[in-house]
SERO-673456 format. One record per residue (C-alpha): x, y negated, z negated; residue in three letters; residue number from 1. Coordinates in Angstrom, 1 decimal, padded with zeros to 4 digits. Layout:
BEGIN
<site xx="X" yy="Y" zz="Z" residuo="ALA" num="NUM"/>
...
REM end
This chain:
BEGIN
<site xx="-019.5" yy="-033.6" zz="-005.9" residuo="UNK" num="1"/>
<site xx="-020.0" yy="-036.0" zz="-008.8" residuo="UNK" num="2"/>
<site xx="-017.4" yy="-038.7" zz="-009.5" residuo="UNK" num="3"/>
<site xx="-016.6" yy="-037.1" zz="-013.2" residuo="UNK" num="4"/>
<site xx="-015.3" yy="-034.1" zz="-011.2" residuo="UNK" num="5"/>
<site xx="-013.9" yy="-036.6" zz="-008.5" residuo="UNK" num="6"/>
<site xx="-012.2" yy="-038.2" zz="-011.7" residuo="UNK" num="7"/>
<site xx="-010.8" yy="-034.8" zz="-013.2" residuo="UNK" num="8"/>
<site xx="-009.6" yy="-034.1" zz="-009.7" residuo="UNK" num="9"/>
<site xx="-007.5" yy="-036.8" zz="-009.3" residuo="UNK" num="10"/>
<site xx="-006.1" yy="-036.9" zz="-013.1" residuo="UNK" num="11"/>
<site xx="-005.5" yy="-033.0" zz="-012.3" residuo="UNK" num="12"/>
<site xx="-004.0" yy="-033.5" zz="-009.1" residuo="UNK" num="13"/>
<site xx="-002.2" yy="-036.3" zz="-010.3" residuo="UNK" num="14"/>
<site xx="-000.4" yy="-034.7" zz="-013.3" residuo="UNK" num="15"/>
<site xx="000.8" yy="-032.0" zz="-010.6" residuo="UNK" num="16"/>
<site xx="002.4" yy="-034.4" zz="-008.6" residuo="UNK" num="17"/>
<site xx="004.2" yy="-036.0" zz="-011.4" residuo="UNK" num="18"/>
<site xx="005.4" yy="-032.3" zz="-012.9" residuo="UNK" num="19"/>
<site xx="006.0" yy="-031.4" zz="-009.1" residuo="UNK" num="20"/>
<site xx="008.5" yy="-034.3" zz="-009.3" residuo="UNK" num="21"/>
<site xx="010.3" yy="-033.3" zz="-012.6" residuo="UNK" num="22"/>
<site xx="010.3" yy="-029.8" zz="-011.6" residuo="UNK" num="23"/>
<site xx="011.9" yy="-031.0" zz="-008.4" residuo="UNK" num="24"/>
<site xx="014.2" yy="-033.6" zz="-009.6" residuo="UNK" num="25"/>
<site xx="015.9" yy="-030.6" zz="-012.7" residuo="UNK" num="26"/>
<site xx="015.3" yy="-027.9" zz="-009.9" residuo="UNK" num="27"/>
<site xx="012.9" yy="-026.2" zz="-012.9" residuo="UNK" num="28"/>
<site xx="009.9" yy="-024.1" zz="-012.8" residuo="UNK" num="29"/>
<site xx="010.1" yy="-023.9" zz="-016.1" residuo="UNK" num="30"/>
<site xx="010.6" yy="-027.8" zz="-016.9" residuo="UNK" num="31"/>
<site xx="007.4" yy="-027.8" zz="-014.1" residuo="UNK" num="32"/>
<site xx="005.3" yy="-025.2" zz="-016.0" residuo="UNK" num="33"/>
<site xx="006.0" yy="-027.3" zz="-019.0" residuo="UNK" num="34"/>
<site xx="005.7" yy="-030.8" zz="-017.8" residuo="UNK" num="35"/>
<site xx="002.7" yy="-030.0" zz="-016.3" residuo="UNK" num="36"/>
<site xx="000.5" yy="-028.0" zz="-019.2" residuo="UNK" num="37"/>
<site xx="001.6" yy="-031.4" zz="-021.6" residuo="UNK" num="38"/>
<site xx="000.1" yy="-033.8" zz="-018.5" residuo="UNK" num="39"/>
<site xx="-002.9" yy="-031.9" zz="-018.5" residuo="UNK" num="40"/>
<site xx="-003.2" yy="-031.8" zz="-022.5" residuo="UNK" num="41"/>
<site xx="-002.7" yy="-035.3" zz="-022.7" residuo="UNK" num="42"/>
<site xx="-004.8" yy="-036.2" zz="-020.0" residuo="UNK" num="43"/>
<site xx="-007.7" yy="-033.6" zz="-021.9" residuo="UNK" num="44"/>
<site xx="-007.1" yy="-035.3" zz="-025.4" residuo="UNK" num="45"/>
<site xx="-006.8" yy="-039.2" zz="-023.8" residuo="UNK" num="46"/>
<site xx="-010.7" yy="-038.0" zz="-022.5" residuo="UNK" num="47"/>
<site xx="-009.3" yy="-038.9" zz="-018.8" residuo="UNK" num="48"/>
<site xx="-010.7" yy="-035.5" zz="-018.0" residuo="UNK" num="49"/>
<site xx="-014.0" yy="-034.0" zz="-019.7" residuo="UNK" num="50"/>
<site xx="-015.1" yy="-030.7" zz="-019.4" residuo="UNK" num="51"/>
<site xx="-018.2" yy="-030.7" zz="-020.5" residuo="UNK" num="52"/>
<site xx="-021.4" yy="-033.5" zz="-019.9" residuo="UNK" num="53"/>
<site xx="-021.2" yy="-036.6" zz="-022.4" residuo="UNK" num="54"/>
<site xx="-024.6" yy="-036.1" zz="-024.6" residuo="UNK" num="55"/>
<site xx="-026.3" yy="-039.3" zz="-024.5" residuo="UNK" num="56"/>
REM end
């Protein structure tokens, strides 16, 4: 495995621990569904995780 999909693991598994937390904390699927697809989208636009290979 390389480290960028290392990387996007942890920011992925990271941003469902935090909207674990919230959902957990408001007892919310919803608020987890939610909370969750904004981490992700932030974490996408912030370039924390790529998708596709950087052309050099």
């Amino acid at each position: 495995m390389s480290a960028r999909r290392k990387l996007n693991a942890a920011y992925a598994y990271g941003s469902v621990v935090w909207a674990a937390f919230v959902g957990a904390v408001f007892q919310s699927w919803a608020l987890f569904a939610v909370v969750l697809g904004v981490l992700v989208g932030l974490n996408l636009v912030g370039g924390n995780i790529r998708l596709a290979h950087a052309r050099r």
